[in-house]
C-alpha positions in Angstrom: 0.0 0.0 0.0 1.5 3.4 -0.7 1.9 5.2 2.1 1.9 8.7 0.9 -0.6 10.6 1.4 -3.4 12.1 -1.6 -6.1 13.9 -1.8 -9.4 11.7 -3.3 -9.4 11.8 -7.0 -12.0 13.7 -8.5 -13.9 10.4 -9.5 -14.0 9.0 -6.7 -17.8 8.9 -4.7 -16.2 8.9 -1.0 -13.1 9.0 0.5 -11.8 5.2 2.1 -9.9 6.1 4.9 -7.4 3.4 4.4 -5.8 5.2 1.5 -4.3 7.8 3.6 -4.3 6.3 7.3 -0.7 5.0 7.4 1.9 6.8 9.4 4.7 8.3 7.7 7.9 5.9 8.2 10.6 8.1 7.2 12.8 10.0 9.5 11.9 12.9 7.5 8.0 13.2 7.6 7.7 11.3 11.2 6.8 13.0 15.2 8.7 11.1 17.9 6.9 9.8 20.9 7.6 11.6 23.7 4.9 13.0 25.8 4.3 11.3 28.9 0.9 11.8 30.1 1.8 14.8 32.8 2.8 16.3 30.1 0.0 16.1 27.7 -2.4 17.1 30.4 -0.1 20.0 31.6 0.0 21.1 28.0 -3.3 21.3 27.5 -3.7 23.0 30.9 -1.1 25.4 29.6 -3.2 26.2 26.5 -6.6 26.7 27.6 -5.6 28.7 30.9 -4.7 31.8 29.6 -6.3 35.1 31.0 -9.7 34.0 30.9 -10.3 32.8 34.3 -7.2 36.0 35.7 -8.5 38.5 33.7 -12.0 37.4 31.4 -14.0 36.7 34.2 -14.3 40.2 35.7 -15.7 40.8 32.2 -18.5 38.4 32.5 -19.3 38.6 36.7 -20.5 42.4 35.5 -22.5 41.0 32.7 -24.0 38.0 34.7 -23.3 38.6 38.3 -22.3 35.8 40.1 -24.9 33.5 39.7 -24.7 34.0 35.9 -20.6 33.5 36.0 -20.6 30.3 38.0 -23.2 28.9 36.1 -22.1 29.7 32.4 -18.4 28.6 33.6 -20.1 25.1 35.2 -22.6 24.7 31.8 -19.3 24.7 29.3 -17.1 22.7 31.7 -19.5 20.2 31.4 -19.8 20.5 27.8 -15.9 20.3 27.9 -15.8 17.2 29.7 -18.4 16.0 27.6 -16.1 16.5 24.1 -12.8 15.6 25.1 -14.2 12.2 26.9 -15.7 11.3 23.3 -12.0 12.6 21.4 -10.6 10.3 23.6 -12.1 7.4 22.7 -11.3 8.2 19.6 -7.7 8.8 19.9 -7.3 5.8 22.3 -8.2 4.2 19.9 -6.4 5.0 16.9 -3.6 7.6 17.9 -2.4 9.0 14.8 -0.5 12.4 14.2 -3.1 13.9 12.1 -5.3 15.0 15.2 -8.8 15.2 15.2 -9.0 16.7 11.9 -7.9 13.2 10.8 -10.6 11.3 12.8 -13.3 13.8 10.9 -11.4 12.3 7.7 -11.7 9.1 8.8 -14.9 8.6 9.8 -16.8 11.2 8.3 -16.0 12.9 5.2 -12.8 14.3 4.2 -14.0 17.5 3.1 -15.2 17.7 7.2 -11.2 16.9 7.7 -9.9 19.6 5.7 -12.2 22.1 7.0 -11.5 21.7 10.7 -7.7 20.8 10.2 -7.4 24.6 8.5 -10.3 26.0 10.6 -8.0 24.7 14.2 -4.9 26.4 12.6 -6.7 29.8 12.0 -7.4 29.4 15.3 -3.9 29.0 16.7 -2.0 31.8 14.0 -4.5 34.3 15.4 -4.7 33.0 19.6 -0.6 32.7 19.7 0.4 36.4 18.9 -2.8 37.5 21.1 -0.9 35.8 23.7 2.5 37.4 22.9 0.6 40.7 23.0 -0.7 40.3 26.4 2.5 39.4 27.5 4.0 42.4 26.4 1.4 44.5 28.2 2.6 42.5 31.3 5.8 44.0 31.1 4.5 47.4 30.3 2.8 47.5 33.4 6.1 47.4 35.0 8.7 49.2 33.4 6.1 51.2 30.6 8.4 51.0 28.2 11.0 53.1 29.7 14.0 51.0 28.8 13.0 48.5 26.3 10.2 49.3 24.2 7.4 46.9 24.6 8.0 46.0 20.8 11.6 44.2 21.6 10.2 42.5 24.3 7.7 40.9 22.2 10.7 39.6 19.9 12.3 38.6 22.3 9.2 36.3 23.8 8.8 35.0 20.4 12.3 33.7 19.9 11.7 32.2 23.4 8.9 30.2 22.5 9.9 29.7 19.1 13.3 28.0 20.7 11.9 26.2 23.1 9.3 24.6 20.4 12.7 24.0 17.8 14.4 21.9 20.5 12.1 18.8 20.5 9.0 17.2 22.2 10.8 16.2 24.8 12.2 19.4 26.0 9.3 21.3 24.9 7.0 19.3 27.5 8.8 19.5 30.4 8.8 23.1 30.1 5.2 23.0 29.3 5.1 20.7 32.5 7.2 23.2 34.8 5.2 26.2 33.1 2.2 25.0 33.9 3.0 23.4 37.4 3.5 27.4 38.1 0.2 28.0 36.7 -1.2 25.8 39.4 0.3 26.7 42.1 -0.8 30.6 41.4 -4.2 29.7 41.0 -4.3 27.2 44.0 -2.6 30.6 46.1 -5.5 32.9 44.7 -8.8 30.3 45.7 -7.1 29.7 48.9 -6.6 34.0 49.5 -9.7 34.0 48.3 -11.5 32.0 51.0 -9.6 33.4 53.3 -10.4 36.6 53.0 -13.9 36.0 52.7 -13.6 34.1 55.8 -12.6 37.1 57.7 -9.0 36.8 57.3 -8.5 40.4 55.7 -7.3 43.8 57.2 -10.7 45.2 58.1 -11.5 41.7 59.4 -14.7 42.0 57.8 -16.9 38.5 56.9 -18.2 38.4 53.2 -19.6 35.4 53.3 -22.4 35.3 50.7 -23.4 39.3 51.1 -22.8 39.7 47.2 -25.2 37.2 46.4 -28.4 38.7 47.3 -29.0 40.2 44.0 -26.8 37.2 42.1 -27.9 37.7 38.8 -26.0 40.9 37.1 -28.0 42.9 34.3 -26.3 40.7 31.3 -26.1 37.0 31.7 -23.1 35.4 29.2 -22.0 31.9 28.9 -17.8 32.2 28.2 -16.5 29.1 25.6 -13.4 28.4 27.3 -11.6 26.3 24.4 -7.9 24.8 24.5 -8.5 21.3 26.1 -9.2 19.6 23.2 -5.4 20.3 21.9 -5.0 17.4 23.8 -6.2 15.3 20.7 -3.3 16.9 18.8 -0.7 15.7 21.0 -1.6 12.2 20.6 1.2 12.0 17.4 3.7 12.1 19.9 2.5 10.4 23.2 4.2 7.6 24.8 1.6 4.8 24.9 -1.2 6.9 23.7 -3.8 4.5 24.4 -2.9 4.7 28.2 -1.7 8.5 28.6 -4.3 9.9 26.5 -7.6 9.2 28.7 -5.5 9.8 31.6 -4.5 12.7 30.3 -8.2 14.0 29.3 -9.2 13.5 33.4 -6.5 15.2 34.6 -6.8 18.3 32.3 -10.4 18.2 32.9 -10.7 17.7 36.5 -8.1 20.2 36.7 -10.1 22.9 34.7 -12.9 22.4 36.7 -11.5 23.2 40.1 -9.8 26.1 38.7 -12.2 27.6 36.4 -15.3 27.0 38.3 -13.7 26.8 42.0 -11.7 30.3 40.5 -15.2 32.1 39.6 -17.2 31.1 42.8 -14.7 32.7 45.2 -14.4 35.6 42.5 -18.2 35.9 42.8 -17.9 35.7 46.4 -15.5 38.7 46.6 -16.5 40.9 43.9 -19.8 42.7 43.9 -20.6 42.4 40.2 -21.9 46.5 40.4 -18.6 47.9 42.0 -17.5 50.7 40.3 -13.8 48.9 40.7 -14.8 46.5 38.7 -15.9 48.3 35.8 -12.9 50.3 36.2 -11.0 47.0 35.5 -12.8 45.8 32.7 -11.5 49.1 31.4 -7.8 48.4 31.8 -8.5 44.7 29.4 -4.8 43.4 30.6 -2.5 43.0 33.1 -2.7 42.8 36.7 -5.0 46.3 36.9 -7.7 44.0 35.1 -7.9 41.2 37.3 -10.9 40.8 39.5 -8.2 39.0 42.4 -6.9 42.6 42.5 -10.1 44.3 42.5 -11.1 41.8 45.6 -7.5 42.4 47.1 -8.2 46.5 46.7 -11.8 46.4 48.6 -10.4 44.5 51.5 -7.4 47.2 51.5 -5.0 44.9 50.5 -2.2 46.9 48.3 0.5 44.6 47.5 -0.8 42.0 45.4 -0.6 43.6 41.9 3.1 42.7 41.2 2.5 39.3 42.6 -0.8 38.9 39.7 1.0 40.3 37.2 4.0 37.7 37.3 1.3 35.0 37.5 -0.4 36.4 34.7 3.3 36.5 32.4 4.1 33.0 33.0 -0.1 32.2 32.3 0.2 33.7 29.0 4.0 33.1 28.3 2.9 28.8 28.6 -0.1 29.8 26.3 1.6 31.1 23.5 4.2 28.1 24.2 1.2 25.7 23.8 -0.4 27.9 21.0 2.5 27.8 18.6 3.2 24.0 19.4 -0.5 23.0 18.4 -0.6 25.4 15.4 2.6 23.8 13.9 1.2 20.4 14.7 -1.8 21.3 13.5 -0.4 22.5 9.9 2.2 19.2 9.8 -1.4 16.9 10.6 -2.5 18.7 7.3 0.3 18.2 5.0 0.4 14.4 5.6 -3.0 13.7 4.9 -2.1 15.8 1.8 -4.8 18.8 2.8 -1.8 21.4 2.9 1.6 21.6 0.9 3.5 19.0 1.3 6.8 20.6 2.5 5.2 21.3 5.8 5.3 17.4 6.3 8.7 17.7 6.5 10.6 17.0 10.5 14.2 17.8 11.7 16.5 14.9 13.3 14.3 16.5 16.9 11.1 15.0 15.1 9.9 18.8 14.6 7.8 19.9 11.5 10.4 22.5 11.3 8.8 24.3 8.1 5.1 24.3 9.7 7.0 26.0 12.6 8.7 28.2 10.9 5.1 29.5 9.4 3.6 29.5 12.6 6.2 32.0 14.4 5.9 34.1 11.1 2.4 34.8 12.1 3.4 35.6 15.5 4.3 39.2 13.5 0.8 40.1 13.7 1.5 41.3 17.3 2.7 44.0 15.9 -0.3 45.5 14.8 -0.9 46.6 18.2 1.8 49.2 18.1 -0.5 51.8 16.4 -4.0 52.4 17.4 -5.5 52.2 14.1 -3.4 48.5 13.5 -4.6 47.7 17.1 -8.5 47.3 16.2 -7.8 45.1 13.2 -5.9 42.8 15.4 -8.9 43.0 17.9 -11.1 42.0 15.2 -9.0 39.1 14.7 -8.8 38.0 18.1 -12.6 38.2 17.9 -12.5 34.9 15.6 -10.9 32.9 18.2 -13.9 32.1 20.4 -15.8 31.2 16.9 -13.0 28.6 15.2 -13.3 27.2 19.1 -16.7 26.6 18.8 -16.5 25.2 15.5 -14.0 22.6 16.4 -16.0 21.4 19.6 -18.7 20.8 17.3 -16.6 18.3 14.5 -15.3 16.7 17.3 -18.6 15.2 19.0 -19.8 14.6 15.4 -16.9 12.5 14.5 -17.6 11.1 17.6 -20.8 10.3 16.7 -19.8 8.9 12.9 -17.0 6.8 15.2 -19.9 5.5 17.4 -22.3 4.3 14.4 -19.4 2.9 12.5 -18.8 0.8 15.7 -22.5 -0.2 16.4 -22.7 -0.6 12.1 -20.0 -3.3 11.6 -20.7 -5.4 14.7 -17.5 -3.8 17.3 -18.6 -3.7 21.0 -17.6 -0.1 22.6 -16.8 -2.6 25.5 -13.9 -3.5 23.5 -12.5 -0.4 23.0 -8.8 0.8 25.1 -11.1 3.6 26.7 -14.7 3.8 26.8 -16.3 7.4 27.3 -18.6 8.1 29.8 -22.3 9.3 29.6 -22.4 8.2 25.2 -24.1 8.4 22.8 -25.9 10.9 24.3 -22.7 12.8 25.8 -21.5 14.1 21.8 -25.0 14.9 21.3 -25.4 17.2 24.0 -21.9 18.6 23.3 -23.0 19.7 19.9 -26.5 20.6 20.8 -25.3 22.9 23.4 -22.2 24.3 21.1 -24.0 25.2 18.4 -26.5 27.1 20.6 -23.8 29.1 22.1 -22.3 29.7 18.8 -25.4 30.9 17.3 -25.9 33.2 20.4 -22.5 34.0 21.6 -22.5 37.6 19.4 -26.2 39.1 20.6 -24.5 41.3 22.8 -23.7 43.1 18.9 -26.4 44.0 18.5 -27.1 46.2 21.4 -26.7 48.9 20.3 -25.8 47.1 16.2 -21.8 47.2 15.5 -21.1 45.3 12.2 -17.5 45.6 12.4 -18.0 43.4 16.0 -20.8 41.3 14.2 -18.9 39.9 11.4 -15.9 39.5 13.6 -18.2 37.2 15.7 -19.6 35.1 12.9 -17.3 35.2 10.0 -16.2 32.0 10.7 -18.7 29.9 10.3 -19.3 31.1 6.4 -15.1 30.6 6.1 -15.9 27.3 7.8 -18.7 26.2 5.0 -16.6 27.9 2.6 -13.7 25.7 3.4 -16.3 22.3 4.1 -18.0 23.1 0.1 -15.3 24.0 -1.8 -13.4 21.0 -1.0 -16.4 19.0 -1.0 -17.0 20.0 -5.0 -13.7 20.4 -6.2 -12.9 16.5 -5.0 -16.4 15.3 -4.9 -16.2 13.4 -1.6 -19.6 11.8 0.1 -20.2 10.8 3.5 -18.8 8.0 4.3 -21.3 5.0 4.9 -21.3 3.7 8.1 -20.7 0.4 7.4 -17.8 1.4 5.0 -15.5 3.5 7.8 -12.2 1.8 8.4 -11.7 0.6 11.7 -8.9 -1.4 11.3 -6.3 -0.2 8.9 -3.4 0.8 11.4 -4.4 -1.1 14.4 -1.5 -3.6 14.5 0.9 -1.6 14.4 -0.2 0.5 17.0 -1.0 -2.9 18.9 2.8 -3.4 18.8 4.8 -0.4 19.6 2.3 -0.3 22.6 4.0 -3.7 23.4 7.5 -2.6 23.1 7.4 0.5 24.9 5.2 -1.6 27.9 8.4 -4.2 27.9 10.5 -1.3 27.3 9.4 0.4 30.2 9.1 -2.6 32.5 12.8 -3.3 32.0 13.4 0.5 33.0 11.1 0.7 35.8 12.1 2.8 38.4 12.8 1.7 41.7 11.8 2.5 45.5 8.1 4.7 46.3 9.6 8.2 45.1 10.8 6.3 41.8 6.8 5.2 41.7 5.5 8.3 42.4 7.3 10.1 40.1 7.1 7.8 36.9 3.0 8.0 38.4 2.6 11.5 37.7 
């Protein structure tokens, strides 16, 4: 069987997944296996806690008050969990580097594959410089540009990650992992402040307590997509035993999130009144530590020292982001040139197993930080950002459909889900829900628009989803691929050799086990 990849031939009805599924075997065009499964889970972490929870959520506790913010934040956790349990029976399944943009090729049209694969990397050359920017306000808010002008230091933290990403999978996660360890200790330090000081534990000794919840629901109520975990379904190229690290992986990021995220906006709720002028003030600010609602909550209580100490958690928040971002985005663009969706040089890896050219592309786009240095530059890189939340969206819904093709193909040819390395939770009905309730906030996550109507904000919102279709059609008609039947999926091709590098590295690692409890506990994590 060739095992280059191709794009269907015009002539062809559907697209057999079995013509494209193999793994490149060539040093050249082949990942390297080296994620362990703290890493995965930490890089994921890494990606989708940015400043949404630090900074985002002062945003949304005005709109919603604090009934409104726990609840939207506990309504798309559970969405979350919901999609990356159903990815991960997919990719504990069949762990290929294609990501999930591969498993939509797969097992439901390749025309579905091409759109997400170049929808998810939109995603990532826009979110990765947004990142980079907000680190360079960071800085500003210390040394304002006094000495080196915010510009340099925005080269200099795209060389950083672009380095760190150049030096291999094995490096580049256990800096993720150290990154994000950071990330958890900061935000385990704010929830426990926080309950402290609504405890009593403040200078004015004063008990909080529920007192801002007597009028919970704020004027606006707003559900906030937090996407990023499902990256997790791009690492699985380069996992060590995938078919074990990958669910664990997917309950530790998601457990995680949910402490954080929804643990972080309760005590935020509890602290912050959503109708404090303070607050408003900080929404104002958009960045750094000035716009954090652990600030505002610090400020009320007349604490007057925590700034400096949010603001370096907030650097190395967004720092591991764009890290993460610029890994999944040249992942993301190699997955694409494989299956022959993107030009094929970008398939290309160095002797580190990086897609060096895909990388390369990646950190080029990183230049669009740059349009923040003027004001004028500044909104059109605004309206950019603005398409994040939208390819998010998009991709949350491919994934639970694929799911749901993966499931029927299962059910079609006679395969027991019992069978499977790692069965998700709460199915079929979990992928429905998940793009049920996606689509819903997609439709409805732009209303706020039209109040008063700003186009330049309302095609910014919804853009996507006609480059999406635009994408899904023209490939659709240009190779005239079909759905493919359910009892036509391929479910096999590339199972035995999976099957036996998962025995190798088992008796590899058995012969390297380590030894002694602290040996245990650390190969555990």
């Amino acid at each position: 069987m060739d095992e280059k990849t191709h794009a269907p031939t015009p002539d062809s009805f559907y697209y057999h997944a079995s013509e494209e599924l193999n793994e490149p075997s060539d040093a050249n065009h082949s990942l390297h296996r080296g994620l362990k499964a703290r890493q995965i889970s930490m890089i994921a972490l890494g990606g989708a806690v940015g400043t949404g929870l630090i900074i985002g959520s002062g945003t949304a506790l005005a709109r919603g008050g604090p009934l409104g913010l726990l609840l939207g934040y506990a309504f798309v956790g559970l969405i979350c969990y919901l999609v990356m349990v159903g990815l991960g029976e997919m990719a504990a399944y069949l762990p290929h580097s294609k990501g999930f943009a591969g498993y939509a090729t797969r097992f439901v049209d390749p025309a579905l594959g091409f759109a997400l694969g170049w929808n998810y990397l939109l995603k990532y050359l826009i979110v990765t410089p947004n990142n980079i920017n907000a680190a360079g306000v960071v800085i500003f808010f210390w040394a304002g540009g006094r000495k080196v002008p915010t510009e340099a230091w925005m080269v200099i933290f795209i060389v950083f990650i672009a380095s760190v990403n150049l030096l291999g999978v094995r490096v580049f996660g256990e800096m993720e992992f150290w990154f994000s360890s950071i990330k958890v200790i900061s935000l385990i330090g704010l929830l426990l402040m926080g309950i402290i000081i609504d405890l009593g534990g403040n200078p004015r000794h004063d008990r909080i307590g529920f007192r801002y919840w007597k009028h919970p629901n704020g004027p606006m109520g707003q559900y906030l997509l937090s996407v990023g975990t499902e990256l997790v379904g791009v690492t699985v190229g380069e996992a060590q035993n995938p078919r074990r690290n990958i669910p664990i992986a997917i309950r530790r990021t998601f457990f995680r999130i949910l402490v954080f995220y929804v643990g972080g906006v309760f005590v935020i709720g509890l602290l912050v009144p959503a109708n404090t002028n303070s607050l408003f003030t900080a929404n104002k600010a958009k960045t750094g530590a000035a716009a954090s609602p652990f600030v505002v909550a610090t400020t009320l209580v007349g604490i007057r020292v925590l700034d400096h100490v949010i603001n370096a958690a907030i650097l190395v928040f967004v720092l591991s982001a764009a890290n993460s971002d610029l890994y999944i985005g040249s992942r993301t663009l190699y997955g694409l040139a494989v299956e022959g969706k993107a030009p094929k040089i970008f398939s290309h890896v160095n002797r580190n197993g990086v897609p060096y050219p895909a990388l390369i592309l990646c950190t080029a786009f990183c230049a669009l930080v740059f349009l923040n240095v003027s004001s004028s530059s500044a909104t059109v890189f605004g309206w950019f950002v603005n398409l994040v939340s939208t390819f998010g969206a998009i991709t949350w819904i491919c994934i639970a459909y694929s799911h749901i093709s993966f499931m029927r193909a299962l059910k079609a040819q006679g395969i027991s889900r019992d069978s499977l390395p790692y069965k998700a939770p709460f199915q079929p009905y979990g992928s429905w829900v998940a793009l049920i309730a996606t689509s819903i906030i997609l439709f409805f996550k732009g209303f706020d628009t039209f109040l008063p109507f700003q186009l330049a904000n309302f095609l910014t919102s919804y853009i996507g989803i006609p480059v999406f279709a635009c994408l899904y059609s023209g490939y659709k008609i240009f190779y005239r691929t079909k759905q493919i039947p359910v009892d036509k999926v391929d479910l096999v091709t590339g199972l035995q050799s999976i099957d036996e590098a998962e025995q190798r590295f088992l008796l590899e690692e058995k012969a390297k086990s380590p030894q002694g409890f602290a040996g245990r506990l650390w190969d555990s994590l």
